[in-house]
C-alpha positions in Angstrom: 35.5 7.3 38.1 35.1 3.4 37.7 31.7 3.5 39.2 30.7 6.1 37.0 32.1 4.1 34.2 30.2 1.0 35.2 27.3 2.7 35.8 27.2 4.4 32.1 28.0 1.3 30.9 24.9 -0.6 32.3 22.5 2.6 31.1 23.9 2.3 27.7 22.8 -1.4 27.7 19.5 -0.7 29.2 18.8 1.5 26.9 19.8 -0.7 23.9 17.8 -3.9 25.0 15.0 -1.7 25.8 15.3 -0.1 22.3 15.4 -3.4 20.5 12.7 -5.0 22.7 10.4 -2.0 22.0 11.1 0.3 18.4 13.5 -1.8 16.7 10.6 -5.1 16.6 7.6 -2.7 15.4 10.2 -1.4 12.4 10.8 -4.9 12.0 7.5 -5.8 11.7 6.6 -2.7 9.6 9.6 -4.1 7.3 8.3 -7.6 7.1 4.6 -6.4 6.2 6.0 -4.3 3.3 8.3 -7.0 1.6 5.4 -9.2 2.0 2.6 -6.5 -0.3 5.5 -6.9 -2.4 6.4 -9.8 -2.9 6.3 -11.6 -6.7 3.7 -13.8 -5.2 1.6 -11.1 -3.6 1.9 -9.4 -6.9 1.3 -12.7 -9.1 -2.1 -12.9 -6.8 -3.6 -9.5 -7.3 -2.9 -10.0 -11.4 -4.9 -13.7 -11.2 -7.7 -11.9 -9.5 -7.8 -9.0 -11.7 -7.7 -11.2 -14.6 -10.7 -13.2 -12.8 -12.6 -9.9 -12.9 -12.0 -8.6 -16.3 -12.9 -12.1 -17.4 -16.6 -12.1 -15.1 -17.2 -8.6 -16.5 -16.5 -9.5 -20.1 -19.1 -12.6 -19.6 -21.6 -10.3 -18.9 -24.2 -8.8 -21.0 -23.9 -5.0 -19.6 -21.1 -3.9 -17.5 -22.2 -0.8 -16.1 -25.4 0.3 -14.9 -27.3 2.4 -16.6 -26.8 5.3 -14.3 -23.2 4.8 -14.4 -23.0 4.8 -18.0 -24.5 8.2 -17.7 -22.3 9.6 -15.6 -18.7 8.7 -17.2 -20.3 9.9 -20.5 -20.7 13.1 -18.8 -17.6 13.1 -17.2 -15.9 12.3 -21.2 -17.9 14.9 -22.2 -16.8 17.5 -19.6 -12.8 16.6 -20.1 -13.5 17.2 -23.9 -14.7 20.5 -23.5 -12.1 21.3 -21.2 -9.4 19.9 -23.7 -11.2 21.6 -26.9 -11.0 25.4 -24.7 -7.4 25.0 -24.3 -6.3 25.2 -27.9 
């Protein structure tokens, strides 16, 4: 009974160091990715650049192409007609 005791014992701790060598580092990496795309710094940093971009596309004398004017005015106009049916 001892040596099946023992023996349990040692699988049980096998199996933990294996599980924290192997699963428990890729969730911990996993967990350390996602705080970092969230982090206030990460955050601040995609606002600056976005404000960079609305900035460059205000300086600008057209901001769409001509092409892609044409096809969001379409696109308006499609939703509007769908929104007038409704009522």
């Amino acid at each position: 009974m001892k040596l099946f005791l023992y023996k349990s014992l040692l699988v049980f701790f096998l199996i933990l160091i294996l599980f924290k060598l192997t699963i428990d580092q890729l969730v911990s990496n996993y967990e350390k990715k996602f705080d970092q795309f969230f982090s206030k710094e990460f955050l601040t940093n995609i606002e600056t650049k976005i404000r960079k971009e609305i900035k460059a596309g205000l300086e600008k004398e057209r901001i769409l192409s001509a092409e892609d004017a044409l096809l969001i005015n379409q696109l308006i106009n499609k939703i509007q007609k769908e929104i007038s049916g409704v009522e």
